[in-house]
Backbone as JSON, one array per atom type, in Angstrom:
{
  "sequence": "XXXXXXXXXXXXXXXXXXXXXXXXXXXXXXXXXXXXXXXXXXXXXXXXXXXXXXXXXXXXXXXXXXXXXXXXXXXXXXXXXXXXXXXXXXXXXXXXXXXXXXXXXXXXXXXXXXXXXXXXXXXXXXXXXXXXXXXXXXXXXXXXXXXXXXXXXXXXXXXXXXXXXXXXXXXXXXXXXXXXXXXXXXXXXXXXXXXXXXXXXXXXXXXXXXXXXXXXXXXXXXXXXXXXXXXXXXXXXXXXXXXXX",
  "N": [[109.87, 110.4, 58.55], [110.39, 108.68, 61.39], [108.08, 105.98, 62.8], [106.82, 104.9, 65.92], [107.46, 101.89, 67.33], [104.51, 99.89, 67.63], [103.27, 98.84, 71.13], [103.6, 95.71, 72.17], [105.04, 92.49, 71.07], [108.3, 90.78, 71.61], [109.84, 92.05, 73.48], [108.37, 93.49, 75.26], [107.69, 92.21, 77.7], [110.3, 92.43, 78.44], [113.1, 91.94, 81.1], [114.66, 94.08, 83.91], [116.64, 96.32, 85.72], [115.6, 98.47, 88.77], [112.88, 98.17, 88.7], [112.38, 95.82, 87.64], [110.46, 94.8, 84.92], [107.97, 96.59, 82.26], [105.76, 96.34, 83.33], [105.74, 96.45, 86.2], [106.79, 98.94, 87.0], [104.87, 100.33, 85.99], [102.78, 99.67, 87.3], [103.87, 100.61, 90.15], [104.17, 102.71, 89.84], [101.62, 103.74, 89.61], [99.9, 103.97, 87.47], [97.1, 103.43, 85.98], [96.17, 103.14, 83.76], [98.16, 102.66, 81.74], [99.21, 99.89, 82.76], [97.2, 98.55, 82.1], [96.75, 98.91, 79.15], [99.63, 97.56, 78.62], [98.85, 95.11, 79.6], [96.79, 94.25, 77.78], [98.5, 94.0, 75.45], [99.99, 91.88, 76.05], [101.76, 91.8, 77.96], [103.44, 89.52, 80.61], [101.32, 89.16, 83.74], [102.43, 88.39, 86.25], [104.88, 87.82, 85.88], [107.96, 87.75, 87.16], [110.44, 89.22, 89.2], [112.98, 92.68, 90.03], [112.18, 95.0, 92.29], [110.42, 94.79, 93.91], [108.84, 92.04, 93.42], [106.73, 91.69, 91.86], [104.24, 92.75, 89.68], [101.86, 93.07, 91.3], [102.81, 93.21, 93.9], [104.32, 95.25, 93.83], [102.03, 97.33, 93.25], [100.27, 96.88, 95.54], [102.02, 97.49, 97.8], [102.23, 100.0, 97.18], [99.93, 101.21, 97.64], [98.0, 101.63, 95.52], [95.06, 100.73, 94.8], [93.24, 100.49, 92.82], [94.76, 99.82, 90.29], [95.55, 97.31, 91.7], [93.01, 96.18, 91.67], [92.77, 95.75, 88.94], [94.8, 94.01, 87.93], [93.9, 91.57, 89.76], [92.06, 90.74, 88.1], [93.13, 90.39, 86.24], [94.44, 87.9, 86.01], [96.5, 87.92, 88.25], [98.24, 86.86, 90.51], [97.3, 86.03, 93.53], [99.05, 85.0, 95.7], [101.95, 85.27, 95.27], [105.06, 84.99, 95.86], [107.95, 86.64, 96.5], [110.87, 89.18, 96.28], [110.62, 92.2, 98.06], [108.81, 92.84, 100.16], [107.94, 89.83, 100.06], [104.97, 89.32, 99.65], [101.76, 90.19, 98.26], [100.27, 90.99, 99.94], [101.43, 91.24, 102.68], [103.18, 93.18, 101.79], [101.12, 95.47, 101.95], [99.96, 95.63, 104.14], [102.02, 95.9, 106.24], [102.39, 98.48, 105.22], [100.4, 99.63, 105.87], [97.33, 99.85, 103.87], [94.45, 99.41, 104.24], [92.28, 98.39, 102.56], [93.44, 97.52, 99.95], [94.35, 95.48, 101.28], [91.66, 94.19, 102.13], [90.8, 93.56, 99.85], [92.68, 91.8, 98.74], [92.42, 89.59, 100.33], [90.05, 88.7, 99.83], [90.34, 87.84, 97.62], [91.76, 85.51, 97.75], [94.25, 85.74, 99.51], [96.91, 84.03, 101.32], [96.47, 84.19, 104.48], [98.57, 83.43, 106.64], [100.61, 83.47, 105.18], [104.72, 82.95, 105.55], [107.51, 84.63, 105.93], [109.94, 86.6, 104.28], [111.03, 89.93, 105.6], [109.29, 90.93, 108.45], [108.16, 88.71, 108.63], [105.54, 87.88, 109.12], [102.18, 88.56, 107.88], [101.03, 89.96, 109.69], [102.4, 90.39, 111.61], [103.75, 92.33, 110.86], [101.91, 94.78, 110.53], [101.08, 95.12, 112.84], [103.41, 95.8, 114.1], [103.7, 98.1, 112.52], [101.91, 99.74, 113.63], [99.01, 99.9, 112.35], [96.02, 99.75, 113.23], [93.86, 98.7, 112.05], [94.24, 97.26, 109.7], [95.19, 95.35, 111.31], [92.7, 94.45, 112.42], [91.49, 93.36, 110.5], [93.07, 91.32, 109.72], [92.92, 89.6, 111.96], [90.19, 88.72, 112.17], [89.78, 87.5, 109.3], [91.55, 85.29, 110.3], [94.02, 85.43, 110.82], [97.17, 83.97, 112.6], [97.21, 85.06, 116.17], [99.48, 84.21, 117.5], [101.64, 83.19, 115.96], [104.95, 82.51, 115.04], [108.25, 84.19, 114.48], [110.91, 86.19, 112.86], [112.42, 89.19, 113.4], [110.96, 90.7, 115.61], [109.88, 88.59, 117.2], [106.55, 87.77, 117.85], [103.51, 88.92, 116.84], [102.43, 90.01, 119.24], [105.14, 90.55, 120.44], [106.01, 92.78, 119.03], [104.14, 94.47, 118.74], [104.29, 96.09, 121.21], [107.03, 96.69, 121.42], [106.56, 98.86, 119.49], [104.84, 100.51, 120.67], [102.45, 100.32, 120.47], [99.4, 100.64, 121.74], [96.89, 100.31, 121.47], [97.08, 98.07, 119.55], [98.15, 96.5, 121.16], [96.47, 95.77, 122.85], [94.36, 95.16, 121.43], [95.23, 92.24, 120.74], [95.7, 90.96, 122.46], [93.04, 90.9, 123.24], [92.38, 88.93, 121.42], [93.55, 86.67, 121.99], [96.4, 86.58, 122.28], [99.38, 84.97, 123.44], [100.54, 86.25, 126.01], [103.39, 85.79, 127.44], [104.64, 84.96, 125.4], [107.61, 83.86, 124.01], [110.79, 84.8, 121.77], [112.19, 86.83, 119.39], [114.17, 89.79, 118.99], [113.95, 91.24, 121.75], [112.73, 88.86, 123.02], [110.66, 88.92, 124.98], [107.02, 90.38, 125.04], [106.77, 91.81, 127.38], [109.54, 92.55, 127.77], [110.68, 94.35, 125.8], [108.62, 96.52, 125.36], [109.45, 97.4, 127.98], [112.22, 98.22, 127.32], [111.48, 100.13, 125.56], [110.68, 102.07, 126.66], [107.73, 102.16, 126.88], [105.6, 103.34, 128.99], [102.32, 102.6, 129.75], [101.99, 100.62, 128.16], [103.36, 98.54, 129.13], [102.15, 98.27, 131.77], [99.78, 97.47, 130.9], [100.2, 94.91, 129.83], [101.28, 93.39, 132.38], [98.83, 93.37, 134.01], [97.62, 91.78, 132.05], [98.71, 89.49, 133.19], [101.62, 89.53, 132.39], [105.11, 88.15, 132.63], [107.14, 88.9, 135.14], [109.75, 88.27, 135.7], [110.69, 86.73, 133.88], [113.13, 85.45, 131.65], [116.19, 85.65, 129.56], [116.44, 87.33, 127.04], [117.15, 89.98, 125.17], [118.18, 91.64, 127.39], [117.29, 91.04, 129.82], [116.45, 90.09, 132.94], [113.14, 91.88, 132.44], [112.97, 94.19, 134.19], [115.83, 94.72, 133.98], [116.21, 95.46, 131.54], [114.64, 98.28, 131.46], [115.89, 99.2, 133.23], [118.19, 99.54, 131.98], [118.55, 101.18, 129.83], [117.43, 104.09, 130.72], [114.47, 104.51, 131.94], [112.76, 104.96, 134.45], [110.37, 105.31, 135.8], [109.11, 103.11, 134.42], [111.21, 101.27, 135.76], [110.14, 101.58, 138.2], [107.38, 100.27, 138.16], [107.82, 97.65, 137.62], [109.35, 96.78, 140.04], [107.5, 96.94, 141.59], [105.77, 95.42, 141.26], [106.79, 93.03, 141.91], [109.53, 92.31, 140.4], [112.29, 91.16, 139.96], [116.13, 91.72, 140.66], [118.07, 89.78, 139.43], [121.35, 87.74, 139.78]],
  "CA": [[109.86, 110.46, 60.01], [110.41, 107.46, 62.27], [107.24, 105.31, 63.54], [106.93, 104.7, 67.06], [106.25, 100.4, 67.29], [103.5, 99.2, 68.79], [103.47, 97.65, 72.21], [103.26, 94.17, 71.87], [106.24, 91.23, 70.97], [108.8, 89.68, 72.58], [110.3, 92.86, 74.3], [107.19, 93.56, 76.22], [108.42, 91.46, 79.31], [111.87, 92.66, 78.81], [113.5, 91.85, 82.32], [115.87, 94.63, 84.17], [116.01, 97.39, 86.61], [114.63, 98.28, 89.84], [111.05, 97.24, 88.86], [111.93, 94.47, 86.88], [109.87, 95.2, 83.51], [107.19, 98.06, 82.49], [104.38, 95.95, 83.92], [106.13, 96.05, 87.04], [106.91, 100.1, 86.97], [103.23, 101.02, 85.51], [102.01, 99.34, 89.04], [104.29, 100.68, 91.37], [103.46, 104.29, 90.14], [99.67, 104.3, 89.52], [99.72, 104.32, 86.17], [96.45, 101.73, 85.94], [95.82, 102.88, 82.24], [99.06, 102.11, 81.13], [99.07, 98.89, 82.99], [95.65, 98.15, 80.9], [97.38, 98.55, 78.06], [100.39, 96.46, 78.55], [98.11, 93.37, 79.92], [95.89, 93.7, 76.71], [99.37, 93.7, 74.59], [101.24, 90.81, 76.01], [102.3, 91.39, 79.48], [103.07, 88.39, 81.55], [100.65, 89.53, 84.92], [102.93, 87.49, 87.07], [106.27, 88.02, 85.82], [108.92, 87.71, 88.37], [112.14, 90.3, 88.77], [112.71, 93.58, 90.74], [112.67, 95.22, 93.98], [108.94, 94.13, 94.46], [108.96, 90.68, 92.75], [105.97, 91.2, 90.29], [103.4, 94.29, 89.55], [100.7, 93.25, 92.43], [103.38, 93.54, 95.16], [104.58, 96.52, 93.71], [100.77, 97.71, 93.55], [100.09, 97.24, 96.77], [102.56, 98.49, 98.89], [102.4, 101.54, 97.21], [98.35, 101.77, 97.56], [97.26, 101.65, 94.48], [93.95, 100.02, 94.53], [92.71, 100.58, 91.25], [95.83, 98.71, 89.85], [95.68, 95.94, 92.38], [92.1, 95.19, 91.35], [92.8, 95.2, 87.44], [95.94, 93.28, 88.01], [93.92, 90.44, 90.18], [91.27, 90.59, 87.79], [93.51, 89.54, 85.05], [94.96, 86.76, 86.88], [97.51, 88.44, 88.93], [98.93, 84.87, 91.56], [97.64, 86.62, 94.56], [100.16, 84.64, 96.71], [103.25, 84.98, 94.85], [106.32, 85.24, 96.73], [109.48, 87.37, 95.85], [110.37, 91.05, 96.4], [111.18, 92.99, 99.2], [107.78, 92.17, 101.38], [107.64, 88.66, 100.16], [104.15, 89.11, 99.1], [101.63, 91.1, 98.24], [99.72, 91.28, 101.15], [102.47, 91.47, 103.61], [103.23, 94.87, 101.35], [100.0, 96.07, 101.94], [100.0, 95.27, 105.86], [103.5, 97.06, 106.59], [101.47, 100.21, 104.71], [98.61, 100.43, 106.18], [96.48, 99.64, 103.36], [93.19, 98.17, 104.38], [91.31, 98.64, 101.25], [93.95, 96.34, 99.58], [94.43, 94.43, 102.18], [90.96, 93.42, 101.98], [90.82, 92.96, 98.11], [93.69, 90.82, 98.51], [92.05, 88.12, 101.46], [88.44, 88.46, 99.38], [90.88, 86.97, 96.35], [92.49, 84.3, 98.31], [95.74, 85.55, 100.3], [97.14, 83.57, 102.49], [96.75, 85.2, 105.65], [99.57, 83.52, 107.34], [101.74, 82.97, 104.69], [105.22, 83.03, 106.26], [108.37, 84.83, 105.02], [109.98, 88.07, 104.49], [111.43, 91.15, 106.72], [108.5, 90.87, 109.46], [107.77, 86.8, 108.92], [103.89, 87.36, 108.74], [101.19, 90.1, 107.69], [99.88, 90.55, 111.04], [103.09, 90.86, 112.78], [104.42, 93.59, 110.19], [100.83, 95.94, 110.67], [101.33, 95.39, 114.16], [104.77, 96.68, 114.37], [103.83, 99.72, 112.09], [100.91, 100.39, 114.15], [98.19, 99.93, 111.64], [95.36, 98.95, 113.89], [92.56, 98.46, 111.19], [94.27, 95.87, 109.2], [95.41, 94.19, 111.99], [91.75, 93.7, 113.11], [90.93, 92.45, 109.53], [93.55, 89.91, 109.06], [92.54, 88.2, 112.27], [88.97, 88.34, 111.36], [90.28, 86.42, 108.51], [92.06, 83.7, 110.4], [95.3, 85.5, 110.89], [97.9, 83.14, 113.95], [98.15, 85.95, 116.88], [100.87, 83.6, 118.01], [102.65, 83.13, 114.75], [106.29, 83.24, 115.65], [108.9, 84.73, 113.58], [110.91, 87.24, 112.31], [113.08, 89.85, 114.46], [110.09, 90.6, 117.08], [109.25, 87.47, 117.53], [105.62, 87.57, 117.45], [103.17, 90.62, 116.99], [102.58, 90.61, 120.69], [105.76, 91.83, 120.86], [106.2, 93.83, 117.76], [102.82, 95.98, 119.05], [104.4, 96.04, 122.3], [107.84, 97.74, 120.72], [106.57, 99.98, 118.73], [104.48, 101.58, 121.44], [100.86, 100.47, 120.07], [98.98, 100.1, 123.0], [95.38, 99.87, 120.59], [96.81, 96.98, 119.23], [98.47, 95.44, 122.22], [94.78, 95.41, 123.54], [93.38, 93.32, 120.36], [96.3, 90.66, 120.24], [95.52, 90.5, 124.14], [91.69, 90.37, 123.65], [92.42, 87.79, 120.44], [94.27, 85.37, 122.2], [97.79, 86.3, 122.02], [100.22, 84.93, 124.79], [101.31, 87.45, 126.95], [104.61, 85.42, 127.19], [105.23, 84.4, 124.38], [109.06, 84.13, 123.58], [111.19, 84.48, 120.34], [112.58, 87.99, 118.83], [115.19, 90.35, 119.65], [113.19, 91.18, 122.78], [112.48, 87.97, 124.42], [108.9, 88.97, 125.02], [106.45, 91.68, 124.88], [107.24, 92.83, 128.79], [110.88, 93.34, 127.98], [110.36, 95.02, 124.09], [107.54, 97.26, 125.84], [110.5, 98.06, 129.0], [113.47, 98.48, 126.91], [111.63, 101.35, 124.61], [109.77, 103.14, 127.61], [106.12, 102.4, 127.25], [104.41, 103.0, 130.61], [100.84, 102.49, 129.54], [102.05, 99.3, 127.41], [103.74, 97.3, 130.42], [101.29, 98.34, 133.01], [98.73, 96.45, 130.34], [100.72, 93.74, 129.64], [101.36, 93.01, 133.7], [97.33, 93.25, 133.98], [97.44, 90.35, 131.79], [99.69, 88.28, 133.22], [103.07, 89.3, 131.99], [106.16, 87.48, 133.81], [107.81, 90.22, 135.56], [110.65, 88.07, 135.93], [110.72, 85.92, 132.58], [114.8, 85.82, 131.58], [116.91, 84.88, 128.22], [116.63, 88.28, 126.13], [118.31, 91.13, 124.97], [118.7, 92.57, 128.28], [116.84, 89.89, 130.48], [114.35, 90.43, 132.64], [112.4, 93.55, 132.2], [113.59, 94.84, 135.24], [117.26, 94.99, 133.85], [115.7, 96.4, 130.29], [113.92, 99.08, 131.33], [117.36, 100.02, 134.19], [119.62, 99.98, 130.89], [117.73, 102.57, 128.66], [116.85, 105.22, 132.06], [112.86, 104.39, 132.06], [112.54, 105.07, 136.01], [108.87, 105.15, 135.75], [108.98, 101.5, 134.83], [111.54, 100.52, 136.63], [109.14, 101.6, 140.23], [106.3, 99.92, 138.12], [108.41, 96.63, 137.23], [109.55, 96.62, 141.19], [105.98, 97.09, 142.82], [105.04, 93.86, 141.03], [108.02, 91.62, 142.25], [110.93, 92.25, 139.73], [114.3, 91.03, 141.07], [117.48, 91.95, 139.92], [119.6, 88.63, 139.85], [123.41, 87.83, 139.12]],
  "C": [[109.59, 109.05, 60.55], [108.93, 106.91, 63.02], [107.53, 104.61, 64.68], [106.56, 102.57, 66.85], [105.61, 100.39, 68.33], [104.07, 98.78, 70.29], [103.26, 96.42, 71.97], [105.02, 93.69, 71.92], [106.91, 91.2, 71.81], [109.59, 90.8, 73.28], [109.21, 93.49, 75.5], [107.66, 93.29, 77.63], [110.03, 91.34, 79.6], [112.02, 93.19, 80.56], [115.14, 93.01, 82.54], [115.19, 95.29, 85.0], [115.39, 97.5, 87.44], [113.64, 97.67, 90.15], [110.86, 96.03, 88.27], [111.7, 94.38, 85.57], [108.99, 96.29, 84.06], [106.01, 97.68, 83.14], [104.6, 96.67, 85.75], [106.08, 97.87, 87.72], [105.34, 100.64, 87.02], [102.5, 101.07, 87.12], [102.1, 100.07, 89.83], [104.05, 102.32, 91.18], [101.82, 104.67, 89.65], [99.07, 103.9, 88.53], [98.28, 103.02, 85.42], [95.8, 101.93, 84.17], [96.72, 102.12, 81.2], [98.92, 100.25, 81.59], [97.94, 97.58, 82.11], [96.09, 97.9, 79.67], [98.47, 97.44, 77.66], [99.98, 95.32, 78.9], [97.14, 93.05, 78.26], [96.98, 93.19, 75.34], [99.86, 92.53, 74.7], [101.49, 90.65, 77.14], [102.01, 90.03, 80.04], [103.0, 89.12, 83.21], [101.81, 89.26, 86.16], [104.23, 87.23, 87.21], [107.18, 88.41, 87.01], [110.26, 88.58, 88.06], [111.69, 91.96, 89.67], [112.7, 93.56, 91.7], [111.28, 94.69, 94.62], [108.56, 92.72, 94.12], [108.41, 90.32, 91.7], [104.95, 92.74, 91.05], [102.36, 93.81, 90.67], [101.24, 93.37, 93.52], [103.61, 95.14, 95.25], [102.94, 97.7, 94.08], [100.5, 97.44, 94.73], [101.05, 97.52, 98.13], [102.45, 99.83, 98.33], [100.83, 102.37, 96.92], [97.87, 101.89, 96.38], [96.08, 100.87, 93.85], [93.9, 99.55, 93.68], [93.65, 99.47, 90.82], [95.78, 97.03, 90.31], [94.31, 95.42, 91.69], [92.12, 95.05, 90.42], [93.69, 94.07, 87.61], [95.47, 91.77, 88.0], [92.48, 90.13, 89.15], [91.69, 89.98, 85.95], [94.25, 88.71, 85.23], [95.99, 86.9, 87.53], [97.79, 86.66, 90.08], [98.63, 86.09, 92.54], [98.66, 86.34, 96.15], [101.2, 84.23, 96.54], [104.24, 85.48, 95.66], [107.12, 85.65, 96.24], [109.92, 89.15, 96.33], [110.66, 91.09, 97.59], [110.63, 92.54, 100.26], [107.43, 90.95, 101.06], [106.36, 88.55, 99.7], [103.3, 90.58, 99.05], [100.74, 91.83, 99.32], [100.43, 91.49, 102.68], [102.94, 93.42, 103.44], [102.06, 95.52, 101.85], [99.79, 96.53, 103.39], [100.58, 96.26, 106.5], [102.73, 98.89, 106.22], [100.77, 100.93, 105.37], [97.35, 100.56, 104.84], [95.31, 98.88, 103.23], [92.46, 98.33, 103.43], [92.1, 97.46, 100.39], [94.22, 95.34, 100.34], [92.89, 93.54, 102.0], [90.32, 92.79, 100.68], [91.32, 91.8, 98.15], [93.12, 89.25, 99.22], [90.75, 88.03, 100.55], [89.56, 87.4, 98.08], [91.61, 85.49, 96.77], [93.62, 84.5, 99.06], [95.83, 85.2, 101.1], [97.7, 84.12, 103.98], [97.78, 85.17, 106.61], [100.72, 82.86, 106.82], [103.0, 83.4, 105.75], [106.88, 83.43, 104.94], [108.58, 86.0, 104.92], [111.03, 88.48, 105.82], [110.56, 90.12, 108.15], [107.5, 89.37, 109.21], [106.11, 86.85, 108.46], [103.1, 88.94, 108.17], [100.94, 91.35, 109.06], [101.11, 91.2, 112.12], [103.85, 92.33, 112.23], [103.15, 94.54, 110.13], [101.24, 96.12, 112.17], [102.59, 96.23, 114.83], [104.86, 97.98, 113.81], [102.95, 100.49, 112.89], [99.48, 100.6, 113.76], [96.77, 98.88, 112.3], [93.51, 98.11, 113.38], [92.92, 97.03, 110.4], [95.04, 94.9, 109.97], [94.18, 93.17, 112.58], [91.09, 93.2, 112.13], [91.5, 91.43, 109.31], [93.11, 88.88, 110.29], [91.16, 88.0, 112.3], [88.93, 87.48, 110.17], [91.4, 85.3, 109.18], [93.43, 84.01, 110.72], [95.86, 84.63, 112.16], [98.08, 84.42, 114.28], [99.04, 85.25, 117.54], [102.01, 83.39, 117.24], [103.97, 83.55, 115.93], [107.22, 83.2, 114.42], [109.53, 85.65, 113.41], [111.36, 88.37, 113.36], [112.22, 90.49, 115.77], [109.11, 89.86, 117.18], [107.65, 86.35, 117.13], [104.83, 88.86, 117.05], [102.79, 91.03, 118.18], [103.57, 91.94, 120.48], [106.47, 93.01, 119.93], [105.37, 95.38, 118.01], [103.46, 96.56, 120.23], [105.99, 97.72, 122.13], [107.57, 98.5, 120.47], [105.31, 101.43, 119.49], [103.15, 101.51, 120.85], [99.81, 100.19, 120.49], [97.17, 99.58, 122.18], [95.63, 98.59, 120.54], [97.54, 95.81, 119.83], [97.39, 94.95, 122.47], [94.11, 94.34, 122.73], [94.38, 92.54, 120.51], [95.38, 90.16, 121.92], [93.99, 89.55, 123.71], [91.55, 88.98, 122.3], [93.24, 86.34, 120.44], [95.88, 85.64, 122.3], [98.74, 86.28, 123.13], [101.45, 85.42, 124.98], [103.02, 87.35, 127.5], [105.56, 85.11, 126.72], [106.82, 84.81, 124.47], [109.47, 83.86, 122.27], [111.28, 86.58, 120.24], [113.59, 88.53, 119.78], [114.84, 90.54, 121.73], [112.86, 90.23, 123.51], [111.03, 87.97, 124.43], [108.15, 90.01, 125.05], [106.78, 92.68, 126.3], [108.66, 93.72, 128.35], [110.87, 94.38, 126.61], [109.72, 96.54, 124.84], [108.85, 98.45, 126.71], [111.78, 98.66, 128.44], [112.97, 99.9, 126.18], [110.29, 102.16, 125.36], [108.53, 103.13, 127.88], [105.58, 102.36, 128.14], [103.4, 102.29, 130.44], [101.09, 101.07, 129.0], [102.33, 98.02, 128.46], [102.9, 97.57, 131.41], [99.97, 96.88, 131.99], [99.16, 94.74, 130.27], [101.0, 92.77, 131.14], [100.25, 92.44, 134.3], [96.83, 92.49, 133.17], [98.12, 89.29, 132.19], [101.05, 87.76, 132.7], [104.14, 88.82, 133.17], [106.79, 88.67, 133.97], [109.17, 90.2, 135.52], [111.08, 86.83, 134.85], [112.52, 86.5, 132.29], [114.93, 85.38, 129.89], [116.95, 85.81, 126.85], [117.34, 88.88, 126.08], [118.95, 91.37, 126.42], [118.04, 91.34, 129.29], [117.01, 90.12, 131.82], [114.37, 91.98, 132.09], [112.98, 94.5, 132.8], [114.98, 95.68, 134.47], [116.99, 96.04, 132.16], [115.77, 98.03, 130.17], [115.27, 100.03, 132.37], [118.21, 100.21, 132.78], [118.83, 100.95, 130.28], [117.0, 103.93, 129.95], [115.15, 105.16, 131.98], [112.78, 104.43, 133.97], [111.12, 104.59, 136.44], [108.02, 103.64, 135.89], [109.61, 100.77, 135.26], [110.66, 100.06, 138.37], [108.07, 100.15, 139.69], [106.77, 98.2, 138.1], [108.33, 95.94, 139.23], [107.98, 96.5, 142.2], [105.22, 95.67, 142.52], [105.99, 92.45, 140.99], [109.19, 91.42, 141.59], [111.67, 92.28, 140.56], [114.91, 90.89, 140.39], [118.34, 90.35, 140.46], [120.54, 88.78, 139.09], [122.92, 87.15, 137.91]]
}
């Protein structure tokens, strides 16, 4: 009868397939015994390849603590770049994983690395709505101005996606209310184009331009008239929006 070989030699870090290698797989589904095993055989921690780029990206977008902290505890690169979210803390962000999220900044991640889908950490929590690790990364130093990345900044990423919590922290953390850059133009028109009452009334009550131009739809006014928002069109109009040619 046939003997199984060991784990170990030079197939270990055999490169292919979705995940890359088995280091890469073990991560992305849980598996933190197996993972144990293949780091004590041979695995290279850090190995590059796959839809995640290396096993600590994979591990943390898909929550797996446990994993993430063996991983960085056997020298995982906590600010390797590659992979779908560009890193592994960017994965983590987009999730909603504040438990890795804050593993990851206690180990060194660079909080405003830059790169990826959603350009930064802070602006991809913000756009999912994840209002816990948005208020840890800028407790760690995160840019609420960062610009980047198809909504611009996370102003108006929070602003889009209808997250009025964490419109309120960018606001109360500095983040300008005008900023421009993304599909949107700025957080007024983002906010007007996808209906939020409660979001543009806030954003006005800081000092949004009512009449700021050069976006999708440009101003607000004209935004919030193309997509039928009535509500904010009155609210747009009571605070000086004008329709120009």
């Amino acid at each position: 009868m046939p003997t199984m070989e060991p784990l170990g030699g030079p197939d270990i870090n055999a490169q292919g397939g979705e995940y890359g290698n088995a280091l890469q797989v073990a991560s992305a589904e849980g598996h933190d015994e197996i993972v144990e095993v293949l780091l004590r055989k041979g695995a290279n921690v850090n190995a590059q390849g796959g839809d995640y780029g290396n096993a600590l990206q994979a591990a943390s977008a898909k929550g797996h603590d446990k994993v993430v902290e063996l991983l960085l505890s056997k020298g995982a690169n906590v600010n390797a770049q590659g992979g779908f979210y560009l890193d592994a803390l960017q994965a983590a962000s987009t999730r909603g994983y504040d438990k890795i999220v804050e593993a990851l900044l206690s180990n060194g991640a660079d909080v405003n690395a830059r790169g990826g889908f959603m350009s930064y950490a802070l602006q991809a929590a913000s756009a999912e709505g994840h209002d816990k690790v948005v208020e840890l990364l800028l407790s760690k130093g995160a840019n609420v101005n960062a610009q980047g990345g198809p909504n611009g900044n996370a102003l108006q990423a929070a602003s889009a996606g209808g997250h009025s919590t964490i419109v309120e922290v960018l606001l109360g953390n500095g983040a300008d209310v005008n900023a421009r850059g993304g599909f949107y133009h700025d957080a007024l028109e983002a906010a007007s184009a996808r209906g939020h009452n409660n979001i543009v009334e806030v954003l006005l009550s800081n000092g949004a331009d009512v009449n700021a131009r050069s976006g999708c739809f440009s101003p607000a006014l004209q935004a919030a008239s193309a997509n039928g928002h009535d509500k904010i069109v009155e609210l747009l109009l009571s605070k000086g929006a004008v329709q120009r040619n």
